[in-house]
N, C-alpha and C positions, 0 to 999 in steps of 0.2 A: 376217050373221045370227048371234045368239047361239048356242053351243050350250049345250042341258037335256040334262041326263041323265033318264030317267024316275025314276016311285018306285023301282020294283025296283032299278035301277041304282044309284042313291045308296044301297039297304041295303046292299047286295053291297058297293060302294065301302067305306061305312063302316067295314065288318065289317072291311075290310081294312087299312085306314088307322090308323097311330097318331098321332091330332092332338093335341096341345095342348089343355090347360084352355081356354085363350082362344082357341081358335080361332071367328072368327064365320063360320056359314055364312048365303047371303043367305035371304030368307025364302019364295025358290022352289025352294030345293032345290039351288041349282049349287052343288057340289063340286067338287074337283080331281079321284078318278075313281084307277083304278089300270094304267090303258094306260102305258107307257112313256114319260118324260120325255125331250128331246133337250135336249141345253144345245148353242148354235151362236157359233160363236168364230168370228170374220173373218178369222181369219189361218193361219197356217200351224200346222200341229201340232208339237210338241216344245218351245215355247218355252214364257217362263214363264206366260203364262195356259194354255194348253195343262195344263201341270202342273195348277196351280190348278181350272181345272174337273177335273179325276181327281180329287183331294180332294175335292171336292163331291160326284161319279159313287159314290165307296165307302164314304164314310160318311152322306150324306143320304136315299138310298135308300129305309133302313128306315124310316129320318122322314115322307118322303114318300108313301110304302106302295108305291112302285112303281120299276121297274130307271132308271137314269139313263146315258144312252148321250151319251158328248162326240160333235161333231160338227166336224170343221174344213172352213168355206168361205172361202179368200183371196181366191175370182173378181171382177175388177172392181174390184180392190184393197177390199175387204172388202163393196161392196153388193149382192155375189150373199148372200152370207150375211143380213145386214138384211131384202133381199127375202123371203126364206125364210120367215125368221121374220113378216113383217108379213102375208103371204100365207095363214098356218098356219093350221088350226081355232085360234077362241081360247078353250080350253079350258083353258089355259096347262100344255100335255105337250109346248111347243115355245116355248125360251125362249135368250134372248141374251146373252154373257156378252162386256163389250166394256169399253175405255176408251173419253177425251171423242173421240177421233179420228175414228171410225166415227159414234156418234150425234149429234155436235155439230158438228165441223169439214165436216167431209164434207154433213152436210143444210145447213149454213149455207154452204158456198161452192158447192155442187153442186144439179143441178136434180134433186129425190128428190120420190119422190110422199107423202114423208109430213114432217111438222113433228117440230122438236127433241120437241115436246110428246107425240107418239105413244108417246116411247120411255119408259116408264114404272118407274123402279129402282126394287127389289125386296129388295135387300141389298146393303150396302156392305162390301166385303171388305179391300181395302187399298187404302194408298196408294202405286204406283209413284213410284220418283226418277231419273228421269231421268239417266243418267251416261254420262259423258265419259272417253273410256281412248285409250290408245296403247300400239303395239309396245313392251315393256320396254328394247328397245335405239334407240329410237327418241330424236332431239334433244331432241322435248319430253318432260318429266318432270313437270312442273306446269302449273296455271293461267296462271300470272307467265311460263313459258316461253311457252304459246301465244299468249298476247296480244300477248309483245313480240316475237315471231317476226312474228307475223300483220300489228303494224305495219311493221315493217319491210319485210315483201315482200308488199306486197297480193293475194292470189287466188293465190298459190304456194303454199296447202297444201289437199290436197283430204280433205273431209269428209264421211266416208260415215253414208246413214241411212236409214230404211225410210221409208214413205210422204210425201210432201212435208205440210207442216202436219201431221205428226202429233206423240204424245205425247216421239218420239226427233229432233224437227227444228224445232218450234215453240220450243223454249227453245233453240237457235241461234240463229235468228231475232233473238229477241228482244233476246239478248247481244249482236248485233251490231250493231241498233240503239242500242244502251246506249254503245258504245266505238267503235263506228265501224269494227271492223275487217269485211275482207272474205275469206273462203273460197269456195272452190269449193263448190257441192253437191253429191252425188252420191248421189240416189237409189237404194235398193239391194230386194233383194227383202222383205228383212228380217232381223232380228240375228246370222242364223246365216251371211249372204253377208258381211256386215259384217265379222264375226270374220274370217271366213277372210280375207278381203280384208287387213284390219288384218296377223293374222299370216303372207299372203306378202310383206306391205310393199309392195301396189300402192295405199293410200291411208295419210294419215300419221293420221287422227284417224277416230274412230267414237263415236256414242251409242248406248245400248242400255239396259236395267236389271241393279241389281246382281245376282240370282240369277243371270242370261245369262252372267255373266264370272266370279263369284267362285273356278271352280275355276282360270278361266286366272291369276285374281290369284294366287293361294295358289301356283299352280306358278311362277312369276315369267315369265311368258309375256308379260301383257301389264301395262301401270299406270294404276289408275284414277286421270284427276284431278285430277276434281271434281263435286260432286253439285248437281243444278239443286235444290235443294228448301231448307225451311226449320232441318230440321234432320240431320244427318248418319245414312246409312244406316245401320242394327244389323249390315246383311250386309257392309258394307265399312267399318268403324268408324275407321279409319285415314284416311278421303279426309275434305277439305273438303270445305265447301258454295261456292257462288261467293261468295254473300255475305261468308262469312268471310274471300273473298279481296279483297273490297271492291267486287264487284258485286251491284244490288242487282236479280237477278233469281233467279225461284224460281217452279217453276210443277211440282208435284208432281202423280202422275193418278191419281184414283179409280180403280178398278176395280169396276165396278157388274153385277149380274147383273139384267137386265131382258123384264121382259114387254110388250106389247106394249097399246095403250092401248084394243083391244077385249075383252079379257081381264076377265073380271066383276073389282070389288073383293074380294070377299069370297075367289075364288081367287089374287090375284094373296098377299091376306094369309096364306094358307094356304103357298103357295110360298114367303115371305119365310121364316114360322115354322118348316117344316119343313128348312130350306136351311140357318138358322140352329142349329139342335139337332144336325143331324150336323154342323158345321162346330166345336161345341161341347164338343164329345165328348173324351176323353185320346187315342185314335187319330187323331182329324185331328191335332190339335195338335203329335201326335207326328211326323204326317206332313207340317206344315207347316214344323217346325223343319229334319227334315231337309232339306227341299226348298229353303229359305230361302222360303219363300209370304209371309210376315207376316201370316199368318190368326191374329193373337190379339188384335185389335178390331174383329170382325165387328159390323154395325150393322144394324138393322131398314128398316123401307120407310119411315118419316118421317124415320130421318136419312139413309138414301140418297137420298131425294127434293128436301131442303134440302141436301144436298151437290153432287147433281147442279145444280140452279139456281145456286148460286153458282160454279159450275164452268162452266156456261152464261155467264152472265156477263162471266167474268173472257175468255173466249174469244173471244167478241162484242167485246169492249174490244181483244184482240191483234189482231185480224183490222182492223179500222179501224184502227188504228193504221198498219199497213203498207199498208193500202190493198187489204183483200182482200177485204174485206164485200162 
């Protein structure tokens, strides 16, 4: 069931609301309303989407005319969260902030009661890159070393990562189809088991994204590398890409803030608009530099949407390939 807000309600909302010139509202009156926003992240808190919605939480706020509370659900390796949100009034005061892992991989290899098509982006924030590190005192120190290491002694290096098929384990996959070589997996809770794991030296390689590591890099703790993506990270300016090591794989992850596909149009464009002007502001920006976010090409709901399907896509295409559709 939809929900309306009454006449009164929408004055009162309005009053409260700072929207945008362009904001369209539908021609029954649904508003976005000024009850408290949740933004629901599938994973664990502290990591770097964690950050990233807090930049959202303290500056979209006043854009949105109401308080914006993060919310972290891991359970079920991220579908208690999804459930959450698909279950919510869709008023859109209860929304998803995820990569392809959760709304793509997960619906398309898992039995979920709702289609890739449900999950509806709303703002595209950045692009994750996938990266590849080791203990700084560890054999390998490059690409070139792990490859030719990993020829030579097949499944003798173990490779730690969060979720199977996700956005820290699908571009293993993938390189290892490419060259043939073979590692161990090792599934882990997620980036912050990894690190630790990486720096007691109980596994020899870990993926994770650059903001996760950059202070281990700077302290010479640990060494990025190589970056799964198309072009070298801003936060680890110094790593390759694989391609530039002469593999031709690259599979970078949106970060999409999504509502959920009951959700009127006219609120979901209001959340986009509103999400996007605090995210716009000199204090996010300020907030995102220090963070390393890469929140300075925030994008609206048509290119998050055209992002998302080509994103859809290319994952559909990895998944058969290995034989996991």
């Amino acid at each position: 069931m939809i929900f309306k807000l009454s006449t009164t309600a929408v004055a009162v909302s309005a009053a409260m609301l700072t929207l945008s010139a362009g904001t369209a509202l539908a021609s029954n009156g649904e508003s976005l309303g000024s009850d408290p926003i949740r933004i629901v992240m599938p994973y664990g808190a502290g990591g770097s989407t964690d950050i990233t919605a807090r930049i959202i939480a303290a500056n979209a706020a006043e854009h949105c005319g109401s308080r914006i509370d993060v919310v972290s659900m891991p359970g079920a390796g991220g579908m208690e969260g999804l459930q959450f949100v698909a279950d919510a009034e869709p008023n859109g005061h209860t929304i998803l902030m995820a990569d392809y892992s959760a709304t793509i991989t997960q619906t398309l290899t898992e039995d979920t009661p709702w289609e890739v098509e449900d999950w509806v982006p709303i703002v595209h924030l950045t692009d994750w890159k996938p990266t590849v590190y080791v203990k700084a005192d560890h054999d390998i120190q490059s690409i070139e070393d792990w490859i030719e290491l990993a020829e030579a002694e097949p499944n003798s290096l173990v490779f730690g990562h969060a979720d199977p098929l996700s956005l820290v384990h699908l571009p293993l996959v993938m390189l290892e189809q490419e060259t043939g070589i073979q590692n161990v997996h090792l599934p882990t809770t997620g980036g912050g088991e990894t690190r630790t794991m990486i720096l007691g030296g109980h596994i020899d390689l870990g993926m994770t994204l650059p903001p996760s590591i950059v202070s281990n890099v700077n302290s010479g703790e640990v060494t990025a590398i190589g970056v799964f993506a198309d072009e070298r990270s801003d936060v680890l300016p110094d790593v390759p890409t694989f391609r530039e090591a002469g593999y031709d794989v690259s599979f970078e992850a949106p970060l999409l803030v999504y509502a959920f596909s009951s959700v009127p149009e006219s609120i979901q464009q209001e959340l986009s608009e509103c999400i996007m002007q605090g995210l716009e502001t000199d204090t996010a920006q300020t907030m995102s530099t220090q963070a390393s976010a890469g929140l300075d090409n925030v994008q609206g709901l048509e290119s998050a949407q055209a992002i998302y399907r080509d994103t859809t896509q290319r994952v559909k295409d990895v998944l058969a390939a290995i034989n996991q559709d």
